[in-house]
C-alpha positions in Angstrom: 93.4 -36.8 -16.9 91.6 -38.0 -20.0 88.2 -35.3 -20.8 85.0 -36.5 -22.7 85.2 -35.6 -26.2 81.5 -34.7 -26.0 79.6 -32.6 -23.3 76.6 -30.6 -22.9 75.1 -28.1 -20.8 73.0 -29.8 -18.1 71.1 -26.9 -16.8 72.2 -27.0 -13.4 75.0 -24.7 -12.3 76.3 -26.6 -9.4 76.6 -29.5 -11.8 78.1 -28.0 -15.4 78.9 -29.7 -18.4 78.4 -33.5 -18.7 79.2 -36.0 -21.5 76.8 -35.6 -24.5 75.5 -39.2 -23.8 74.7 -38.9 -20.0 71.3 -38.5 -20.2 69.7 -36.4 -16.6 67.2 -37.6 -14.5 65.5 -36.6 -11.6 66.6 -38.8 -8.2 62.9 -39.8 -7.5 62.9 -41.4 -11.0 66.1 -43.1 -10.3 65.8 -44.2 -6.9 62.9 -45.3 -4.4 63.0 -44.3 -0.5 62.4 -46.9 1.6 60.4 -45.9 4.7 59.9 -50.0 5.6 59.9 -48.9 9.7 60.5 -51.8 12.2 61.9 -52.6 15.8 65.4 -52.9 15.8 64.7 -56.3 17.9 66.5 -59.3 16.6 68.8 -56.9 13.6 72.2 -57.1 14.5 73.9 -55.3 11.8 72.2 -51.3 13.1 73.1 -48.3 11.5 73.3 -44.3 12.9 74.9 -41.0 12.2 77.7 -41.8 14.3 78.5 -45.6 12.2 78.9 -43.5 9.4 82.3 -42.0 9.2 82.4 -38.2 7.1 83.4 -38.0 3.7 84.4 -41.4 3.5 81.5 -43.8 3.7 83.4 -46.1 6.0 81.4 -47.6 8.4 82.4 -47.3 12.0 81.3 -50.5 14.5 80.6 -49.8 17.7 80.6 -52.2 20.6 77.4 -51.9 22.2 74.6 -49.9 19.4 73.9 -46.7 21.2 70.4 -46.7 19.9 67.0 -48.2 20.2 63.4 -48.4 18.7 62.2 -47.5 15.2 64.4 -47.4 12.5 64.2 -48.2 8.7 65.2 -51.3 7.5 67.8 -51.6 4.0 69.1 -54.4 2.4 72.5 -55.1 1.1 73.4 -52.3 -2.0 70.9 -49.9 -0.7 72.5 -46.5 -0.1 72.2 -44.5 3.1 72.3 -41.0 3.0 72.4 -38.4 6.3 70.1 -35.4 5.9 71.1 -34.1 9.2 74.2 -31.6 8.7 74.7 -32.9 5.2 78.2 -30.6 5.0 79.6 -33.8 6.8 79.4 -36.0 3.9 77.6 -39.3 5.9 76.8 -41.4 3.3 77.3 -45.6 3.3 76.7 -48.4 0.6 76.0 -51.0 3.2 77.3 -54.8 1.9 74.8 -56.5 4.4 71.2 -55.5 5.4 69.7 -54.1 8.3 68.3 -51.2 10.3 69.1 -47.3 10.1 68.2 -45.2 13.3 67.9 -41.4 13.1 67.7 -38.8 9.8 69.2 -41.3 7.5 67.6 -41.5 4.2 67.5 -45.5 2.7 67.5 -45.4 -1.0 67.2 -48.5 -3.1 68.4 -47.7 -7.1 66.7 -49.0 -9.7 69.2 -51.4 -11.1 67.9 -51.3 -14.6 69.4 -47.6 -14.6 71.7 -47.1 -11.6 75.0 -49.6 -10.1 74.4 -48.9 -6.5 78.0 -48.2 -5.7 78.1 -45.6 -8.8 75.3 -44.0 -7.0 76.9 -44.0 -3.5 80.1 -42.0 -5.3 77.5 -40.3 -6.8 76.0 -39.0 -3.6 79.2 -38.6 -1.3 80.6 -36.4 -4.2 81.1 -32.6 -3.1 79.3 -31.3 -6.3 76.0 -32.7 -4.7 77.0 -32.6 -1.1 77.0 -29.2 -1.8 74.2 -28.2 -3.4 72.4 -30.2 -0.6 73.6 -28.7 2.2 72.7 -25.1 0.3 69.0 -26.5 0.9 69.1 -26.8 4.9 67.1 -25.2 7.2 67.5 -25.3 10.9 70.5 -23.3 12.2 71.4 -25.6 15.2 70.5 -28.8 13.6 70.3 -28.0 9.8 68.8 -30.5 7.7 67.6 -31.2 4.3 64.6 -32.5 2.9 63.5 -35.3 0.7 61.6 -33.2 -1.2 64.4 -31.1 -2.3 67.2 -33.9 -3.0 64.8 -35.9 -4.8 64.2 -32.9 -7.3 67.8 -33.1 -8.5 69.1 -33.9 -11.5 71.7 -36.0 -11.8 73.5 -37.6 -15.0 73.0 -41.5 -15.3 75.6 -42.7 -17.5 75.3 -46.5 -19.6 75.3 -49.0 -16.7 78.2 -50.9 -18.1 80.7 -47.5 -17.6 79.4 -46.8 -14.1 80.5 -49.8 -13.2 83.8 -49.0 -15.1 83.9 -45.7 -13.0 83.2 -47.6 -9.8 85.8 -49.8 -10.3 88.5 -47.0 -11.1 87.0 -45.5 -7.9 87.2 -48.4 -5.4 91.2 -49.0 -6.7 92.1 -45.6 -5.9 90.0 -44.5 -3.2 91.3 -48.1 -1.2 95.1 -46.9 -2.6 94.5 -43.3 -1.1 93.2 -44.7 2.5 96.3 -47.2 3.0 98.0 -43.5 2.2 96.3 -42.0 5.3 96.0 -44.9 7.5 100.1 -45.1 6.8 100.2 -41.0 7.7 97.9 -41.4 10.8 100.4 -44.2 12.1 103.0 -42.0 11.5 101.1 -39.2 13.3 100.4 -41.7 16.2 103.8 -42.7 16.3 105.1 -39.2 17.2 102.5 -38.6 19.7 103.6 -41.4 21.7 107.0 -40.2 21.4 106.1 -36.7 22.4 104.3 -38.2 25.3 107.8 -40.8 26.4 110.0 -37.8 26.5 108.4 -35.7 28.0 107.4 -38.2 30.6 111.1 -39.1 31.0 112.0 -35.4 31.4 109.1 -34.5 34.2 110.2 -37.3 36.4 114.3 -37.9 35.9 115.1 -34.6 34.7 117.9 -33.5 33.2 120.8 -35.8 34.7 119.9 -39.7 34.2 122.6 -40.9 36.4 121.5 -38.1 39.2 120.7 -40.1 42.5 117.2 -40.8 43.0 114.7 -41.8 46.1 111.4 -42.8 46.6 108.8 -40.1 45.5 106.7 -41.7 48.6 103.9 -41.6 45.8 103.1 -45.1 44.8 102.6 -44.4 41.0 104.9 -41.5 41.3 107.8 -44.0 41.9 111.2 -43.1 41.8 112.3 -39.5 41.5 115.9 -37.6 41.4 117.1 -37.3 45.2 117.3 -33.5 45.4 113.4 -32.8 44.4 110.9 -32.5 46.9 106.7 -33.6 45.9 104.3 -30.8 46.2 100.5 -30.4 46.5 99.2 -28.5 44.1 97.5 -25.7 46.4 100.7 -25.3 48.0 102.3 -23.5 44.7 99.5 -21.6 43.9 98.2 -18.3 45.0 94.2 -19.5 44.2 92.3 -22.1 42.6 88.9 -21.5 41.2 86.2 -22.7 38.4 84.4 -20.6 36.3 80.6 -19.2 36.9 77.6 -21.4 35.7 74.7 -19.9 33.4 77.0 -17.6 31.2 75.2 -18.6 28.4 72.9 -15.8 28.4 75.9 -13.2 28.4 76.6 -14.8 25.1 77.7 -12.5 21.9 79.0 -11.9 18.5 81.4 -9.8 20.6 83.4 -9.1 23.7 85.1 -11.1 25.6 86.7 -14.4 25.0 85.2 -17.2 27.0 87.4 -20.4 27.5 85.6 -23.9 27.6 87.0 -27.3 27.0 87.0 -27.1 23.4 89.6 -24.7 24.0 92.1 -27.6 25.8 93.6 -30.5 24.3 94.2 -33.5 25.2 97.7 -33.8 23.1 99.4 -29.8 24.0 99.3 -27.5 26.9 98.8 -24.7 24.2 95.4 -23.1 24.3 93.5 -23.5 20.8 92.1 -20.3 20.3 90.8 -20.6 16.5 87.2 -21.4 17.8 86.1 -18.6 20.3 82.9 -18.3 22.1 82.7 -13.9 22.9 80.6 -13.1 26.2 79.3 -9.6 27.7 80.3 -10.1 30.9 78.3 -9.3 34.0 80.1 -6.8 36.1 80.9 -6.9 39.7 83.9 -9.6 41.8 82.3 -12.8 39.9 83.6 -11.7 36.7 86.7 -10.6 37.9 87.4 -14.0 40.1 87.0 -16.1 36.8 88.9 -13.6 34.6 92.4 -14.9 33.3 95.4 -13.7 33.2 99.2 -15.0 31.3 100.3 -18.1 32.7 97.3 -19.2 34.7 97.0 -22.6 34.6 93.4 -23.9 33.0 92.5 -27.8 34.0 89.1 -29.5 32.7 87.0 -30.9 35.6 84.5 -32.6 33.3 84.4 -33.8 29.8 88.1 -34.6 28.8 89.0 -34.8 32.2 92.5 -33.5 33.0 93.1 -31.8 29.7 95.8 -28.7 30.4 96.7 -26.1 29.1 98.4 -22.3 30.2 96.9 -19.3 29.2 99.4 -17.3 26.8 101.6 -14.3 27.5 99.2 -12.2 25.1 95.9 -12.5 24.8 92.4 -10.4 25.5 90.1 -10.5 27.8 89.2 -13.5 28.8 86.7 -16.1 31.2 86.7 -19.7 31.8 83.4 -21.6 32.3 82.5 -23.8 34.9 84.0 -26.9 33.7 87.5 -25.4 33.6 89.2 -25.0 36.9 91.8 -21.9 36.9 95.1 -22.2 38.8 97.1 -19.0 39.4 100.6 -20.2 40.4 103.2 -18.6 42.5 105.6 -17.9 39.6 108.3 -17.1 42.2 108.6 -20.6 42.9 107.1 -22.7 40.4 107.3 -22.2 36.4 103.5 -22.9 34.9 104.6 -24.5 31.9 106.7 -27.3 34.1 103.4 -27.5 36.2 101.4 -28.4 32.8 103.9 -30.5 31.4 103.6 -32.9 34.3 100.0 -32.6 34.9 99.8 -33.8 31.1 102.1 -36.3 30.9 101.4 -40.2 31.2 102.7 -40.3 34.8 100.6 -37.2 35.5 97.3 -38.0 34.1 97.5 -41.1 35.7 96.1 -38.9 39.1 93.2 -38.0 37.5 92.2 -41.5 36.7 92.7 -42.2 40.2 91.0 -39.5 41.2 87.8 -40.0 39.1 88.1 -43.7 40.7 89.0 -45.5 37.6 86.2 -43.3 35.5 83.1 -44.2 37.8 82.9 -40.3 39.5 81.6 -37.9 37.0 84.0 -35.2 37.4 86.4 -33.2 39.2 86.4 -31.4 42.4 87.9 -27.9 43.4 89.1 -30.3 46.2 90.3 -33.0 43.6 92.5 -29.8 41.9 94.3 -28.5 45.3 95.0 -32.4 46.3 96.9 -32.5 42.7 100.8 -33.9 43.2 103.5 -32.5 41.4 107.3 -33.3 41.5 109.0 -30.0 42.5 112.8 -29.5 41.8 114.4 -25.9 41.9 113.1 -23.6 39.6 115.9 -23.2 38.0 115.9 -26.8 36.9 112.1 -26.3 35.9 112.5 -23.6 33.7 115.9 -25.8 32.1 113.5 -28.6 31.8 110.7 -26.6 30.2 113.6 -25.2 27.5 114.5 -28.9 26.7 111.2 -30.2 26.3 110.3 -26.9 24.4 113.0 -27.6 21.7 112.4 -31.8 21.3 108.3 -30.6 20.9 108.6 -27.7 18.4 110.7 -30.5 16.4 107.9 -33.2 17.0 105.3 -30.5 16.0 106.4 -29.3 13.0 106.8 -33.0 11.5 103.7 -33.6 12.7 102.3 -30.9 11.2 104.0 -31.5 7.3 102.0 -34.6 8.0 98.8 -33.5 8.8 98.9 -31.0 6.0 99.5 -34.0 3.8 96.7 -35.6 5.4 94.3 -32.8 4.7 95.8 -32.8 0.9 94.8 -36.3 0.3 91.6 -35.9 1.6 90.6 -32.7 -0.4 92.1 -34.7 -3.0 90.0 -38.0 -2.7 86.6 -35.5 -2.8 87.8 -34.0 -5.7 88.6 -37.1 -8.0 85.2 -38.5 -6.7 83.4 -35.3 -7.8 85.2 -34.7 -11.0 84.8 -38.7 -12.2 81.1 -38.9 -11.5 80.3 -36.0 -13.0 81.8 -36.1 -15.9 84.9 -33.6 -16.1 86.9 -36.8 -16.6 86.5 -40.0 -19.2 88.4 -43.2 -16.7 86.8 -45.6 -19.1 90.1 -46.9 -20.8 92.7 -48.8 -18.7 95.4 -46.6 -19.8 93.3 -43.6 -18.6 92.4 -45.3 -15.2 96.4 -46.1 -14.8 98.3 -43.2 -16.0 95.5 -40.8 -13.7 97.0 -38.4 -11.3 96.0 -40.4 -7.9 98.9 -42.3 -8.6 101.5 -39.3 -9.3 100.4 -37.0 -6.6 101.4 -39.1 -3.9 104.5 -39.6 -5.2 104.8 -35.9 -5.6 104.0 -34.8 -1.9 106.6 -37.7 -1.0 103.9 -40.4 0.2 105.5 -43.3 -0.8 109.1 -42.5 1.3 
């Protein structure tokens, strides 16, 4: 892309060079911060954290406002800025007025110097998201402070080219989220198929045309005439959860310790990228909650019915108490068939019915044993688990070209913002603004096909 001809030093590192006729100015003497508090009574348009969606600055509706009380009040080009966890990039230009709830900072520009949406670019940029979060104090909640941010110098270019830059910067950033929506549909698309086939596979196996019976499970239905249905506790060896108040055995070392973050929703694979380590205590209760290869791990309360199977090789390791461990009979019954069903559509369904619809808060021990599984020979599980095995490493690995494009476009989106309002780039010519790479990079990761 096009560079200014000019530039300058402006004296800040996190900033660098800015066009020669960019003059800097202090936020406070750009902006005012509006601490107008009032009852949200009678405001329908309300505003928190969790409206705000991160690195974006698209707002996210909810249903029923999840908030109440004091908030400030904004008004329609007012920008909103998050000082809680400001590494997440919460930052809205609100086209309507109303009431923000929570660390939310309301700024109103001065529109003699600043075009309110050249300042919300301004803000959501990584240059400054950065130097912001390097102000936060608080290591469970960091936060910044007004009195830092509104030290900062930032360049105020002529009004007349921020609005240019806005401009080039609502056309592209609008032509780069129809790219993502289009790659999340994709990505949703393949789940679902995931999800059919294995479905299909966990309840007709192998032979479609194979006679079939009644399961004698209503939303079991039909299933191929030679399996038999099983209760869970009658394939296992013991069923378990893990021990409460663990959190004091906490450490920067030692053991792994499994919780729910470590199950998905979407794969029976564990995800072991973000570990909690534990010291712990010694004596049986340790040992009973210890895991070992192919023990089955089900969550009991927050993303209830989540599964996944501990891996052939891996360290020491605990579940918590809102992780039930199964250790299966693996003479009889292959793990990996037991957690393909137990996560599949048909499977999950139990759960639901289990947790009566969603109304009971969690799972039982009880709940876990009364689990129902089909149960065909296990030499037609583990020909089943192969099958599915093949059609999912396929699934996952054009899944996950497409979620590597996902994350490329959305480095890339931060990157054009930063680069365009601070200056490293000059999109004040048409030519400029059409010739710019947003429109050639797509085309080069293969976007468009």
């Amino acid at each position: 892309m096009k560079q200014y001809e000019n530039v300058k030093e402006s004296g800040a590192e996190w900033l660098g060079k800015v066009p020669t006729h960019w003059p800097l100015k202090k936020l406070k003497h750009t902006v005012e911060l509006n601490s107008n508090e009032c009852a949200d009574e009678g405001i329908t348009f309300k505003v928190a954290l969790e409206n705000i969606e991160s690195g974006t600055g698209k707002h996210i509706p909810t249903e029923v406002p999840g908030f109440e009380g004091i908030g400030n009040t904004f008004q329609a080009d007012d920008v909103l800025f998050s000082k809680l966890r400001p590494y997440l990039a919460k930052v809205l230009h609100p086209k309507t007025s109303g009431i923000a709830v929570g660390e939310i900072l309301v700024l109103t520009p001065n529109k003699e110097l600043y075009d309110s949406r050249f300042l919300f670019y301004q803000l959501l940029s990584s240059a400054f998201i950065s130097v912001v979060d390097s102000s936060t104090y608080g290591s469970k909640m960091p936060r910044a402070s007004w009195s830092f941010i509104k030290e900062l110098q930032l360049p105020v270019p002529p009004l007349s080219e921020q609005r240019i830059i806005a401009n080039f910067l609502d056309r592209k950033t609008e032509k780069l989220e129809k790219l993502l929506t289009h790659k999340q549909d994709l990505l949703d698309l393949l789940q679902r198929k995931r999800q059919a086939f294995i479905n299909e596979a966990v309840t007709e196996g192998l032979n479609s045309l194979a006679p079939r019976k009644s399961s004698g499970v209503e939303w079991l239905g039909e299933l191929p005439a030679h399996w038999e249905v099983r209760r869970l506790k009658t394939v296992s060896q013991f069923i378990t959860s893990g021990s409460r108040g663990w959190a004091e055995y906490y450490s920067d070392e030692g053991s792994i310790f499994l919780r729910i973050g470590n199950l998905s929703s979407s794969s029976i694979d564990l995800k072991l990228h973000n570990l909690q380590r534990v010291t712990p205590p010694s004596g049986s209760e340790g040992e009973r909650t210890r895991v070992q290869p192919n023990d089955l791990l089900i969550s009991i309360t927050a993303l209830l019915g989540a599964v996944g199977v501990v891996p052939q090789v891996i360290e020491e390791a605990y579940v918590n108490q809102h992780i039930a461990l199964v250790r299966l009979n693996q003479d009889i019954v292959h793990p990996r068939w037991v957690a393909y069903f137990l996560s599949s559509p048909v499977g999950k369904h139990q759960f639901k019915t289990l947790t009566n619809g969603g109304t009971k808060e969690g799972l039982t021990l009880g709940d876990i044993t009364s689990l129902v599984l089909p149960y065909p020979s296990y030499e037609e599980q583990c020909s089943i688990v192969d099958y599915i095995e093949t059609r999912v490493r396929n699934i996952d690995k054009a899944a996950s070209a497409i979620l590597a494009q996902i994350e490329t476009l959305k480095a890339y989106r931060q990157a054009l913002i930063s680069e365009v309002v601070t200056g490293k780039v000059d999109v004040r010519t048409s030519a400029a603004a059409s010739s710019s790479a947003p429109k050639s990079m797509p085309q080069q990761l293969g976007l468009f096909e």
